[in-house]
C-alpha positions in Angstrom: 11.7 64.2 -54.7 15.4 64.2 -54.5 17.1 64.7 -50.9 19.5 68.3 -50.9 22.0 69.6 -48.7 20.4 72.9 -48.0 23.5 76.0 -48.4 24.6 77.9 -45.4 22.5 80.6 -46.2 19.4 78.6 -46.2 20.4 76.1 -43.0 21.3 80.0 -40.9 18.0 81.5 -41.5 16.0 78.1 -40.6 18.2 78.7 -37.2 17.8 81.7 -37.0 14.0 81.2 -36.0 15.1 78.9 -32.8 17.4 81.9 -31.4 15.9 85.1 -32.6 12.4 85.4 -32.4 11.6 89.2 -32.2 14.1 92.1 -30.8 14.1 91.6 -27.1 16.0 87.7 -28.3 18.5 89.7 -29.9 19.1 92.3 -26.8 19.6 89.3 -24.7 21.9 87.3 -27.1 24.4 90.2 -27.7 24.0 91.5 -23.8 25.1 87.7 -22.4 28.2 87.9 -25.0 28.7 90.9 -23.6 28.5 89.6 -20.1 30.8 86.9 -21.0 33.3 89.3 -22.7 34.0 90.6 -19.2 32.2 93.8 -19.6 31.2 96.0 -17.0 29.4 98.6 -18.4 26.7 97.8 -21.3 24.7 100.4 -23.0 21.6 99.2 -25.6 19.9 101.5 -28.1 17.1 100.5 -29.5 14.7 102.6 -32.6 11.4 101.2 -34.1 11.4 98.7 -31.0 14.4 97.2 -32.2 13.1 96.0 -35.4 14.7 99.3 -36.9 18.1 99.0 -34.6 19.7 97.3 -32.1 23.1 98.9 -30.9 25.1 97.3 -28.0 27.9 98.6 -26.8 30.2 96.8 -23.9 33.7 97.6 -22.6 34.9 93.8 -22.6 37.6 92.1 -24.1 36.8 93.2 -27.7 38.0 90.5 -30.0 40.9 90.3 -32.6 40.7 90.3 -36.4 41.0 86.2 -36.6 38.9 85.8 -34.1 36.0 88.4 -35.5 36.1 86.9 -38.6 35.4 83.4 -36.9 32.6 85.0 -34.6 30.1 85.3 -37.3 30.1 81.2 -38.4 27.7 78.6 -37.2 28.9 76.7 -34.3 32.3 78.9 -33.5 32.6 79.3 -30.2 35.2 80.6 -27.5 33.5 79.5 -24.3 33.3 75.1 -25.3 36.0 73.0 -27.0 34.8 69.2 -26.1 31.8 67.0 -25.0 33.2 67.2 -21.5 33.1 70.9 -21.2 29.1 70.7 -22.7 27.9 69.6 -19.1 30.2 71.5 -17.4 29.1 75.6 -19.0 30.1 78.2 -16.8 29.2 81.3 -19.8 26.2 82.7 -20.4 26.5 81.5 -23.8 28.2 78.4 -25.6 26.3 77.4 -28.6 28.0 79.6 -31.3 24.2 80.3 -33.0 23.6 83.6 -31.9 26.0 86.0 -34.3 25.7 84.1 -37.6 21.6 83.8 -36.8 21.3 87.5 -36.3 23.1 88.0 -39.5 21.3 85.7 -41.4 18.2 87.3 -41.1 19.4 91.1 -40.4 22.3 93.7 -41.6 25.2 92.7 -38.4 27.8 94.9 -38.1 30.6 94.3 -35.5 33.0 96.6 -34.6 35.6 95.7 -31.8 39.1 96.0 -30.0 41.5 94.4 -27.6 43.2 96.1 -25.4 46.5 95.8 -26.6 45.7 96.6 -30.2 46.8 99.5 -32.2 43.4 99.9 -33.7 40.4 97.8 -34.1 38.4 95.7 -37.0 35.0 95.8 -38.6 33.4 93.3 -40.2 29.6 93.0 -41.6 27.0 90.6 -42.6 23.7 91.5 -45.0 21.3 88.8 -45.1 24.0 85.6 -44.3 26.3 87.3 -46.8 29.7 88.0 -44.9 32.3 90.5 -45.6 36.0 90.9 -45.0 37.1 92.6 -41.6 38.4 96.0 -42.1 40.4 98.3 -40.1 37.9 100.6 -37.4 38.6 103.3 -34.4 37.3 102.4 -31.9 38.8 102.3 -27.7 38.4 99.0 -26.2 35.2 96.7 -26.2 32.7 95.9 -28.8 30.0 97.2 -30.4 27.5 96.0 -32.5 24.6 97.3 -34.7 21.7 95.2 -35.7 19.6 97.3 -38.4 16.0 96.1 -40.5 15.5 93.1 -38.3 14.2 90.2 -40.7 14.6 92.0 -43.5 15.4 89.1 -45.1 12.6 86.9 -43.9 9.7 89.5 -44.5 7.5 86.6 -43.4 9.0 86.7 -39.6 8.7 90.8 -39.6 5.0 90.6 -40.0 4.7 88.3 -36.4 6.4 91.4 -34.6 3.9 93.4 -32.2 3.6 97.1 -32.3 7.4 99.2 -31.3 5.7 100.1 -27.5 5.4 96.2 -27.0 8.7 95.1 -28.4 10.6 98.1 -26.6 8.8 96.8 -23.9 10.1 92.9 -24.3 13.6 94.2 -24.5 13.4 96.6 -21.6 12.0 92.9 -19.2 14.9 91.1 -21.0 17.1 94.3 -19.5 15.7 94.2 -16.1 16.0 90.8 -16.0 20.0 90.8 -16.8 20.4 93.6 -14.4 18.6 91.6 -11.4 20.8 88.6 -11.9 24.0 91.0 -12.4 23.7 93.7 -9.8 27.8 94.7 -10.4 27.4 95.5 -13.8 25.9 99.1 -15.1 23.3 98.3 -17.5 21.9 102.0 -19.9 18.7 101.0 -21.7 18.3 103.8 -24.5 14.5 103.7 -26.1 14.1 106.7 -28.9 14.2 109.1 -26.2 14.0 107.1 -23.1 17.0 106.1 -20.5 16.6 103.8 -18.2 19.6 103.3 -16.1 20.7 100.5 -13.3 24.1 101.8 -12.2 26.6 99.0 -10.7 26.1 98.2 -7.2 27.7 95.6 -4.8 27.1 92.5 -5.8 25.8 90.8 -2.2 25.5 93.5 -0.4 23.3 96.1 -3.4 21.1 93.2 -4.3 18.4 95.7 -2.0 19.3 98.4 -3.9 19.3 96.9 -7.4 15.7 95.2 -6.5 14.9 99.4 -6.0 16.0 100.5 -9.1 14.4 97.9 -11.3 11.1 97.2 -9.3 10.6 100.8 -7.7 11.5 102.0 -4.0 7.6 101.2 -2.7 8.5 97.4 -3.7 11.5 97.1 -2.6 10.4 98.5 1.0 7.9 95.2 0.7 10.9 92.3 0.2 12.6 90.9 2.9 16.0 89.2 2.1 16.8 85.2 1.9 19.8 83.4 2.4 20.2 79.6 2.4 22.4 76.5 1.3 22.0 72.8 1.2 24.1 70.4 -0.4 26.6 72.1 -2.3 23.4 74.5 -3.4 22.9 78.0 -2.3 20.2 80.8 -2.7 20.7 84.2 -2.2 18.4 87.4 -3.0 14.8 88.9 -2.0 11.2 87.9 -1.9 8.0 89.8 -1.1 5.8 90.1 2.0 3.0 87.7 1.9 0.9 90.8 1.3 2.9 91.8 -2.0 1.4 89.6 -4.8 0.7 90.0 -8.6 -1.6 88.4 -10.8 0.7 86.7 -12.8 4.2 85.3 -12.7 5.9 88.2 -14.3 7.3 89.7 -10.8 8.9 86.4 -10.4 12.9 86.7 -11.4 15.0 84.0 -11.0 18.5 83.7 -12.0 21.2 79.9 -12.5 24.5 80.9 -11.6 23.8 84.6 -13.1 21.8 83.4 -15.8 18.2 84.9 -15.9 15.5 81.5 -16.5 11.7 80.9 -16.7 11.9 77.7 -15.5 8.6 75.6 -14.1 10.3 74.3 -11.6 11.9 76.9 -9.9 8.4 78.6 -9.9 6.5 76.0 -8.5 8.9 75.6 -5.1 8.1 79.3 -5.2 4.3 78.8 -5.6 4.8 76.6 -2.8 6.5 78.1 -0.4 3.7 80.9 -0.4 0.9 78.5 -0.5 -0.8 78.5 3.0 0.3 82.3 3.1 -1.3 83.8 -0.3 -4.4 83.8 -2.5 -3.9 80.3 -4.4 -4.3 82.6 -7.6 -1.9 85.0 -6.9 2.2 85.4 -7.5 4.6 86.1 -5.5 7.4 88.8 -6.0 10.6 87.8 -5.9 14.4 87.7 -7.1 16.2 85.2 -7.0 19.4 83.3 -7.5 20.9 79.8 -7.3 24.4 79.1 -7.4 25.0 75.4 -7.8 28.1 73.8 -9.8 28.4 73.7 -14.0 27.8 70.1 -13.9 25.0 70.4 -11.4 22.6 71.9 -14.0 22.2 71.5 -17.5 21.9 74.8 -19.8 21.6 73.1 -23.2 18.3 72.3 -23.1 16.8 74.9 -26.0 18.4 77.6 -27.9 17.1 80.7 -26.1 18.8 78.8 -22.9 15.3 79.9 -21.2 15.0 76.7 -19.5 17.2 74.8 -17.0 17.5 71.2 -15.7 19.0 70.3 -12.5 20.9 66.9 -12.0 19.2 67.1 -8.1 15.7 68.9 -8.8 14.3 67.5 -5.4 17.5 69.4 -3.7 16.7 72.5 -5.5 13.0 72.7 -4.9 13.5 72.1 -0.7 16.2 74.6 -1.0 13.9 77.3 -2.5 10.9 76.1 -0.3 12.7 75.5 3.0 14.4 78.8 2.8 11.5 81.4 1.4 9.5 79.7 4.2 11.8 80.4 6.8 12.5 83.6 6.0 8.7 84.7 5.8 8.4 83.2 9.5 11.5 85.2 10.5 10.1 88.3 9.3 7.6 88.4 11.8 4.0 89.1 11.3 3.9 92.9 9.0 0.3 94.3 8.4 -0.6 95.4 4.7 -0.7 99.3 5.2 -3.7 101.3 4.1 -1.6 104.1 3.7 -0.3 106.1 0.7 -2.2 105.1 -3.1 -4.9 103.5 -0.9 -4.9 106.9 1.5 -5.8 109.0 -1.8 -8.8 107.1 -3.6 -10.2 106.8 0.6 -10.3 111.2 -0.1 -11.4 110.7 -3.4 -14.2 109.3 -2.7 -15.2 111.7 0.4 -17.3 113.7 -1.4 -19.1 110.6 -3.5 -22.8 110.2 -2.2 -23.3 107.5 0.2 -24.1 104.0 -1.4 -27.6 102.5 -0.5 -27.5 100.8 3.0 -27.4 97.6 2.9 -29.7 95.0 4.2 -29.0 94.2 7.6 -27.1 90.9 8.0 -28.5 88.3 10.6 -25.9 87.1 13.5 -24.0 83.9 12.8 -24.6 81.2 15.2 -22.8 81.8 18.7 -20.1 80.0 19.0 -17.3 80.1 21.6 -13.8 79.7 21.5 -12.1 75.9 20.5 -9.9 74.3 23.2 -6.8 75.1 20.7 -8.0 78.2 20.6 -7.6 79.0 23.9 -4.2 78.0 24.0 -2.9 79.6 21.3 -3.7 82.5 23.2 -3.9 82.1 26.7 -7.5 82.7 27.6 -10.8 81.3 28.5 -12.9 82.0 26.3 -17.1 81.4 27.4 -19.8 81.4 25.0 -21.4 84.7 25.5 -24.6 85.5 23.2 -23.9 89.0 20.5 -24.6 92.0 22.5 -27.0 94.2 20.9 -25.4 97.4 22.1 -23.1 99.5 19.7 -19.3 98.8 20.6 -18.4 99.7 23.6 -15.1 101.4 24.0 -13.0 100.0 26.8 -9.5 102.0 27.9 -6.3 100.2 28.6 -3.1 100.2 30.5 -0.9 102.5 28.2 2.0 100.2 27.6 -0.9 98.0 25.4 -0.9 100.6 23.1 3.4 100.3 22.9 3.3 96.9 21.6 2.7 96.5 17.8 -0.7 95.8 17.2 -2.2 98.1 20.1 -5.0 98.0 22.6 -8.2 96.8 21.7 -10.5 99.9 21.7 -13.8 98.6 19.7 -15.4 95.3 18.5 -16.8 96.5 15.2 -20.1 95.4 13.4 -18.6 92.0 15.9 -16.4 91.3 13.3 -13.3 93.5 12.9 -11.2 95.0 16.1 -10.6 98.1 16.3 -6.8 98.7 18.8 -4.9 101.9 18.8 -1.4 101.3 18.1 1.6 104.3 19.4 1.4 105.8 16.0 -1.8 105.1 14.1 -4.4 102.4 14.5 -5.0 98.5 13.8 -7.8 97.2 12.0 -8.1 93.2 12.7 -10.5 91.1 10.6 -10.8 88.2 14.1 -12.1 85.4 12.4 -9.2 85.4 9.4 -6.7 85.8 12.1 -7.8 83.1 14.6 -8.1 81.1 11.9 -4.4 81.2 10.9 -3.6 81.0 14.6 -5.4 77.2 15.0 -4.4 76.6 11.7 -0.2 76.8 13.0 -1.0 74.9 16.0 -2.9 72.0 14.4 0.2 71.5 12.0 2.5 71.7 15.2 0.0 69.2 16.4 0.1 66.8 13.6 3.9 67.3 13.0 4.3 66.1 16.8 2.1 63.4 17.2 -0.7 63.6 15.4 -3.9 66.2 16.2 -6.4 64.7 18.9 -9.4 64.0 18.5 -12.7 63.7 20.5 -14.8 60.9 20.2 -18.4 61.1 19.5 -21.2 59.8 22.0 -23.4 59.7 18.6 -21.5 59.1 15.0 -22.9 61.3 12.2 -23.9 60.0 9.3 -22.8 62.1 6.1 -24.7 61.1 2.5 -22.0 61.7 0.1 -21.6 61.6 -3.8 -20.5 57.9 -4.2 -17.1 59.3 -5.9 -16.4 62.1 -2.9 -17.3 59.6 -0.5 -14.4 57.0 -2.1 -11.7 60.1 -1.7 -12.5 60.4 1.7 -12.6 56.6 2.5 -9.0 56.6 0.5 -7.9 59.5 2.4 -9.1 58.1 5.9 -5.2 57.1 7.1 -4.4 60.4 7.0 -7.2 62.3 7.8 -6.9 60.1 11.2 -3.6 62.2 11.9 -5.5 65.0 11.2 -8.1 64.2 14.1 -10.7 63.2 12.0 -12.3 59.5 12.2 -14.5 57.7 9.3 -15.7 55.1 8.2 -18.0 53.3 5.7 -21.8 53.4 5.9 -23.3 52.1 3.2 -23.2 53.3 -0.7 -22.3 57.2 -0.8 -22.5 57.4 3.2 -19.8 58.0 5.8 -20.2 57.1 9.8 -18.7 60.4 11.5 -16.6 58.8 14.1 -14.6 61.6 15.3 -13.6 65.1 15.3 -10.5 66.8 15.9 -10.6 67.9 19.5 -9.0 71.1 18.9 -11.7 72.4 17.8 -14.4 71.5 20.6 -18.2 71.0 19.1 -18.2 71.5 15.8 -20.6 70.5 13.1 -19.1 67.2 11.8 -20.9 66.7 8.4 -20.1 70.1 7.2 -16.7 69.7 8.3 -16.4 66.1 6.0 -18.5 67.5 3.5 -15.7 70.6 3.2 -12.6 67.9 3.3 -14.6 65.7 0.3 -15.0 68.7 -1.9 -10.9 70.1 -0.8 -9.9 66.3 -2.0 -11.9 66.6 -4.9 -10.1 69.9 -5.9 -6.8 68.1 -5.3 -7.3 65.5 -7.3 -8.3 67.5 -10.5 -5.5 69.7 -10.5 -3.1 66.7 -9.6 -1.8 68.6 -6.5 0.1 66.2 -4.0 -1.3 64.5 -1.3 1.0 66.6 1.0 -0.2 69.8 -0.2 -4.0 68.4 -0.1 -3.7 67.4 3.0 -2.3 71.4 3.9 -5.5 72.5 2.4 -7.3 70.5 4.2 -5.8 71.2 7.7 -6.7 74.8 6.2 -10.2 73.4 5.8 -10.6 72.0 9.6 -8.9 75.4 11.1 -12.0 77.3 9.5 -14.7 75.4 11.3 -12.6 75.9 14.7 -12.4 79.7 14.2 -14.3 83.2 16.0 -16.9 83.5 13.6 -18.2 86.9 12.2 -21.0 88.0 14.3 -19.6 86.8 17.8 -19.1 89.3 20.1 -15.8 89.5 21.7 -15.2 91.1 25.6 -11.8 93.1 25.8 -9.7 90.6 27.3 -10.6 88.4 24.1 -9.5 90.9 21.7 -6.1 91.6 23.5 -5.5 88.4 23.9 -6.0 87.7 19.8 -3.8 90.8 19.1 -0.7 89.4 21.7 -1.2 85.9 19.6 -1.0 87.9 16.3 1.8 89.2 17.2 3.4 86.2 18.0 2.7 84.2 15.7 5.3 84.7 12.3 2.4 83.8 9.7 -0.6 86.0 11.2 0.0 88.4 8.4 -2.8 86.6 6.1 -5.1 84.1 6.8 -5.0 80.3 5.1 -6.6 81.5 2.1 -4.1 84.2 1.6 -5.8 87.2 2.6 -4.6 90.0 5.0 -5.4 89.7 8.8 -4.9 93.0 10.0 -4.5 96.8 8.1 -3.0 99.6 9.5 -3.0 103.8 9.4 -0.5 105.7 10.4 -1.3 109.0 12.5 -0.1 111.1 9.2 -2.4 108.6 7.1 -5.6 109.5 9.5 -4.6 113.7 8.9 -4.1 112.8 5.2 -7.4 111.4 5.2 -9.1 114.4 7.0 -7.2 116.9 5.2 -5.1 118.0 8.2 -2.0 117.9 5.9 
């Protein structure tokens, strides 16, 4: 079969399937030409979901009747002239694909003005067929209508979703722009709908722009980051540990102004939040890094989705140094029972009561580790669980001044019940001791190493032959972590120390719990770093108040001042909140006083 040189019309729509894939890749296309066109107002109409129209209008530059006419071929661009200035892009866009794409496959009209003009020009393209520019009215700007979206590639048309879901693409691809470009005023017009993000300051608004795109009750959540290293800086907001999604899609991040989905950048995220979230959560954030054109690479696919960094190790401690530091500054901030959660609580009032359940039998006793103790101040004595209902205990009234309260109740001799100035505390002890030994083991092994007690008599631990070989690779740093081992045989370990922070503890479970944490590790490819995070995680559980000891009033002060003081307490290791509280007005809500 001969070879043929396929004609323009052919070669545009092939193209067109790399840079407009439904209607929300068109919003963004003509929106970042807007952007780069110095506009600072941009209003978007779309009908049918934006298969049936896409109008943008900006108030940039506008373009003259030369330049139009050019603005509709392959490759033409304003914002590139050389080789040199492809690693050095400072637009949004630079490819010259977008306009002749769009009209390849859809009816592109363009109607625009400079400034200076006397009047502007129109010019339209059916199906990759191009007419002559003509005189138009029009004041200063741009504005351009995109009508029967693949109309001529009816095969592409039957891939779109239903109009909700593509008005829906377009309107993220809009919140998006307008989280990277906070001084810009963005209109989103849907049939009937307007959604608007007016301009705001561009440092000092980012709070206010995070309001109007991701609601008021989110943006009261995010806490803001600052940060630099190397010639890199990071600027914007990120969410309480408390504040998480089930997927990625809170997650903005922005290059230099230009809204990406980048792995990278998601992961230092992920990883910032690990020992602070569920492992299967996401966080919510916005985000963005301003590094120098030639620091990052933008031409990596069409739809400029995707970013590489010439330094991606500088990047990723950036994000994680930074997201982590500001989480510690923010102090520990309880997750609030209050509002939604405050109505389904009344809603369910009048439900009959569920079926008791079975009653559960007391944990082992256990007392308080040596590291527990001094991570907050007290001795602690093994004390068998009182029988007796809670008893309530007063205390000195400036207790009940400080955040987290005065211990009033050890309920079912798990959770603590304090009374705070204007509501109450409810504190799940084991979760938050557990986060408290888990800090000061890694201040421990970040110092010099955790200690570790020696055993009078090793245990012996039967392993699976495989766990037992990640644990014997592992042993070098499990040493650091206060925990001795060696080989015993085929599949067997010789226990020959524990870490001493955590006073008698039940060493085969505890090695048992590090083989299977490894084991994890290693089939998800996570580092040893992070492994090794997870299993510190691991070895601050065993060390922790267990559910079913009962705690005397000095203990439970003394766990709330620690709280307090300690910028993680918010969750425990596995992610999950330490402490809820009620306001006074939630409690009358909840009773129907107001």
């Amino acid at each position: 079969m001969p070879i043929r040189l396929l004609d323009d019309t052919v070669a545009n729509r092939i193209a067109a399937g790399e840079v407009v894939e439904r209607p929300a890749s068109v919003v963004k296309e003509l929106a970042e030409n807007a952007l780069d066109a110095g506009a600072r107002r941009i209003e978007i109409v779309l009908e049918g979901g934006g298969a049936r129209l896409i109008r943008v209008v900006d108030d940039g530059c506008g373009m003259d009747r030369d330049d139009l006419a050019l603005a509709v071929e392959r490759f033409a661009t304003s914002k590139i002239s050389s080789e040199t200035d492809l690693g050095e892009v400072a637009t949004m866009g630079f490819r010259g694909e977008a306009l002749p794409s769009i009209g390849a496959v859809a009816r592109l009209a363009i109607e625009t003005r400079t400034a200076d003009a006397p009047h502007g020009w129109r010019l339209q393209v059916e199906g990759g067929r191009k007419g002559a520019p003509e005189p138009a009215a029009l004041p200063r700007g741009t504005r351009i209508e995109v009508r029967d979206l693949f109309f001529a590639t009816p095969a592409r048309a039957k891939f779109l979703k239903s109009e909700r879901a593509e008005a829906q693409a377009a309107a993220e691809v809009v919140r998006r722009l307008a989280l990277a470009t906070p001084s810009i005023d963005w209109t989103l017009v849907v049939e009937d709908r307007t959604l608007r993000f007016p301009a705001v300051a561009d440092e000092a608004g980012r709070a206010e722009r995070l309001a109007q795109v991701l609601g008021a009750d989110v943006s009261g959540a995010v806490i803001p980051v600052v940060g630099e290293r190397g010639g890199a800086r990071l600027a914007g907001h990120v969410g309480l540990s408390h504040l998480h999604r089930a997927t990625a899609g809170a997650i903005h991040l922005s290059v230099n102004g230009r809204p990406v989905k980048d792995r990278l950048l998601v992961g230092a995220l992920r990883a910032a939040y690990q020992d602070v979230m569920p492992r299967d959560r996401s966080p919510v954030a916005a985000l963005d890094i301003r590094v120098g054109p030639g620091e990052v690479d933008v031409n990596v696919h069409p739809a400029k989705a995707e970013v590489r960094f010439r330094d991606p190790g500088l990047i990723r401690a950036l994000i994680v140094s930074t997201v982590r530091a500001a989480l510690a500054d923010s102090g520990p901030k309880p997750y609030a029972a209050g509002g939604a959660e405050i109505a389904r609580f009344a809603a369910r009032r009048a439900a009959p009561p569920a079926a008791y359940a079975a009653p559960r039998p007391a944990a082992p006793v256990r007392g308080f580790a040596s590291g527990a103790q001094a991570a907050f101040a007290v001795e602690a004595m093994d004390l068998p669980p009182a029988a007796n209902p809670a008893a309530f205990v007063d205390e000195p009234a400036d207790a009940v001044r400080r955040p987290l309260g005065a211990a009033k109740a050890h309920l079912h001799d798990t959770y603590i019940l304090a009374e705070t100035q204007d509501g109450v505390a409810l504190v799940d002890a084991h979760a938050a001791h557990e986060r408290l030994v888990y800090e000061e083991l890694k201040r421990l092994r970040e110092r010099s190493g955790v200690p570790r007690q020696e055993l009078l008599v090793p245990d012996v631990v039967e392993l699976d032959p495989a766990d037992a070989e990640r644990v014997l690779a592992a042993r070098g740093e499990l040493e650091r972590l206060g925990l001795a081992v060696e080989a015993f045989g085929p599949g067997a370990l010789l226990v020959r120390a524990t870490p001493a922070p955590l006073g008698p503890c039940d060493g085969i479970r505890l090695v048992r719990d590090v083989a299977e944490a490894l084991a994890e590790g290693e089939a998800d490819a996570t580092p040893m770093a992070r492994r090794l995070d997870h299993i510190l995680a691991t070895v601050a559980c065993h060390g922790s108040v267990r559910a079913g000891r009962r705690l005397k009033p000095d203990e439970m002060n003394a766990l709330l001042r620690a709280i307090e003081a300690e910028p993680a307490a918010s969750t425990c290791n596995h992610g999950r909140p330490t402490f809820v509280t009620l306001t006074t007005a939630d409690l009358e809500k909840l009773f129907g006083r107001r």
